[in-house]
C-alpha positions in Angstrom: 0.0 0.0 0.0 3.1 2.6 1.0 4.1 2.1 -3.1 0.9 3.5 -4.2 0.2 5.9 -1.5 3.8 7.8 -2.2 2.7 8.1 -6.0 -0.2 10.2 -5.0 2.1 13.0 -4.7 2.1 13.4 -8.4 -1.8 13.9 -8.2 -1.9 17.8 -8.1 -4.2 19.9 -9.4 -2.5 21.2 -12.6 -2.2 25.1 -13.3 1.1 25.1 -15.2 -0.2 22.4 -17.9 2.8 23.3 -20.3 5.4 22.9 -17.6 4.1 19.4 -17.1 3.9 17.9 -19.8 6.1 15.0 -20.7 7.0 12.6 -22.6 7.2 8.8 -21.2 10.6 7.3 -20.8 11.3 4.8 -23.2 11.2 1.2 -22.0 8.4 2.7 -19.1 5.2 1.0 -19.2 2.7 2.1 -21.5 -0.5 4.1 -20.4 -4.1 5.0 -21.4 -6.1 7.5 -21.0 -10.0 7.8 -21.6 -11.4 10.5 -24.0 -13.0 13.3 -21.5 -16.6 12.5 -20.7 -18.8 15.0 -18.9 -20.7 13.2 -16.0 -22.6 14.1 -12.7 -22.2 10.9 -10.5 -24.7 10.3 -7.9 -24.1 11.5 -4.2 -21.9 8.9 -2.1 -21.7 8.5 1.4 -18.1 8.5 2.6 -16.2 7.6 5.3 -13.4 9.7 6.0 -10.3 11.7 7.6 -9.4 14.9 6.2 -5.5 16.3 6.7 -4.1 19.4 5.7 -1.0 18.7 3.7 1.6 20.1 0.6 3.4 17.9 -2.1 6.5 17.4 0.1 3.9 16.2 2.8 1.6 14.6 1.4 2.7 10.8 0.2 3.3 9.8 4.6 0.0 11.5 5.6 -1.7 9.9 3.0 0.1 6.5 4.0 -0.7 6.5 7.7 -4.8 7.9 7.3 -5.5 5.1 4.5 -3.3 2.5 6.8 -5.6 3.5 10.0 -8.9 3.2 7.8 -8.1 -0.5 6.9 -7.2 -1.4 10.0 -10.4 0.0 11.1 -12.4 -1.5 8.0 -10.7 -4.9 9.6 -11.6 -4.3 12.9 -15.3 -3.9 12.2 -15.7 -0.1 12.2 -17.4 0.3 9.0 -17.4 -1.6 5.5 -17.0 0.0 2.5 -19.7 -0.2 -0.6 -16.9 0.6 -3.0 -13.0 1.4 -3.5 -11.2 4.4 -2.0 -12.2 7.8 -3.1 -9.1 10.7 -2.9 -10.7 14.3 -3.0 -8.0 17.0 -3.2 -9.6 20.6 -2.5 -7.1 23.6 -3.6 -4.0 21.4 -4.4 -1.9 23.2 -7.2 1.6 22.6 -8.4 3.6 24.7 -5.7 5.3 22.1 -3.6 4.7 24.7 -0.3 1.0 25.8 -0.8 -1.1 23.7 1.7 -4.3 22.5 0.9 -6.9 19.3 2.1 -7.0 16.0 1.2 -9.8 13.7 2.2 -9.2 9.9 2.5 -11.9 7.6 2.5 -14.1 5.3 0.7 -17.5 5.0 0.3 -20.0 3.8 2.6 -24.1 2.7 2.5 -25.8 5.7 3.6 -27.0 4.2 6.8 -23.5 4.3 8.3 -22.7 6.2 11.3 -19.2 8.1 11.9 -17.3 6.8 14.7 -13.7 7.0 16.3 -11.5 9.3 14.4 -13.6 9.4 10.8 -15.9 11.3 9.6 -19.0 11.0 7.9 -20.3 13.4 4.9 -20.8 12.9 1.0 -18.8 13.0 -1.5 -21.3 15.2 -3.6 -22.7 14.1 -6.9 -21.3 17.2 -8.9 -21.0 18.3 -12.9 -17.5 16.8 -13.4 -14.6 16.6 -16.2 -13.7 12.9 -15.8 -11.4 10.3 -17.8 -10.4 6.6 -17.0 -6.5 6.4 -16.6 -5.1 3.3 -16.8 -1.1 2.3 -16.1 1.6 2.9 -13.5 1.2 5.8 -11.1 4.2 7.7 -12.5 2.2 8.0 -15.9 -1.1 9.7 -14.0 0.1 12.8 -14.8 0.0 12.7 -18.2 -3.5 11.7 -17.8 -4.3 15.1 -15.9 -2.6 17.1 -18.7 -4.4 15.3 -21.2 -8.1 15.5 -19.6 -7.2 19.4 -18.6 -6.4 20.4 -22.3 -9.7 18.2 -23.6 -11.4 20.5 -20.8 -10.5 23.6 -21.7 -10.5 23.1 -25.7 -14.7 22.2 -24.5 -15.1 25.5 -23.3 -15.4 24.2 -19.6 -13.9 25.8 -16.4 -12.5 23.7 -13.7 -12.4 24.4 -10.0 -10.3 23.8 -7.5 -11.6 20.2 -6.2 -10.4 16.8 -8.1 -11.3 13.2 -7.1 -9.9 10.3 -8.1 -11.6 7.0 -7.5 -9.2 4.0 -6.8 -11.6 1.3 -9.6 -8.5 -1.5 -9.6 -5.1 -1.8 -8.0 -2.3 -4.5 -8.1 0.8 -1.8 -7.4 2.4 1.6 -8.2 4.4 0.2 -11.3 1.4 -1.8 -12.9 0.2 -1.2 -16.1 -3.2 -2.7 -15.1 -4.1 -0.4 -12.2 -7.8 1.6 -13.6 -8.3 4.9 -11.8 -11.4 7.3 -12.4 -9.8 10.9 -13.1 -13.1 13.8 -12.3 -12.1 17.3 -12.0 -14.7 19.1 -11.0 -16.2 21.9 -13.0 -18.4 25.4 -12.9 -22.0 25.6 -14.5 
């Protein structure tokens, strides 16, 4: 779990889209990326600690919270209906700025908050999103590529991102399927 929970600090929400683009070093594993597709997905219940963090700060935090929720999920303290939901509200690409991160996963609506998590929704907003699928190092890419798709559409992002955790076998797979929705205005 540490392996994939370290790559997250790529995951930023992307202001300087020239300045990260890049190209993928030969002999890397390949990657895909999802044409954009506009979507509102339905409320979610969700289970969840919140942390304020920066990039250099963010790969431990993110570690220990999503360590202490499976222990928990082990232990009986709530079950999940689904895979683990990252929300990122005001990230950007300066390695100083702080900004939130909420760890969770979803939950049936009937579940009560307990111990140190919270309960709340992840809310069923308008949303740029894109299925990226290949090793965390790549997931970059896939915000470049959904951001320019987004903006040649005409649409405006704001400052919250989500990205929902659909398969995982490691931070180097190629098979590893992540749900990419950058939230936009109306």
């Amino acid at each position: 779990m540490k392996q994939w929970i370290a790559s997250l600090v790529l995951v930023v929400s992307l202001t300087q889209l020239p300045a990260l683009a890049q190209t993928p070093t030969p002999g890397k594993p390949e990657f895909t990326v999802s044409p954009m597709r506009i979507a509102t997905l339905k409320d979610t219940a969700y289970m969840y600690q919140t942390e304020q963090v920066t990039l250099a700060t963010i790969g431990p935090i993110i570690d220990k919270h999503m360590n202490e929720m499976t222990s928990a999920m082990k232990d009986g303290a709530f079950s999940p209906t689904g895979p683990p939901i990252i929300v990122y509200h005001g990230a950007s690409t300066d390695p100083e700025k702080q900004f939130t991160v909420d760890l969770g996963f979803p939950v049936a609506d009937t579940a009560t908050a307990g111990g140190d998590f919270q309960l709340g929704k992840v809310k069923g907003v308008m949303s740029a999103t894109a299925v990226f699928t290949g090793p965390m190092s790549q997931i970059r890419q896939a915000y470049v590529r959904l951001f320019a798709q987004l903006i040649a559409a005409g649409h405006t992002p704001t400052d919250e991102r989500r990205e929902r955790y659909l398969y995982w076998e490691g931070a180097d797979s190629t098979n590893n399927v992540v749900l990419i929705e950058i939230e936009l205005q109306n």
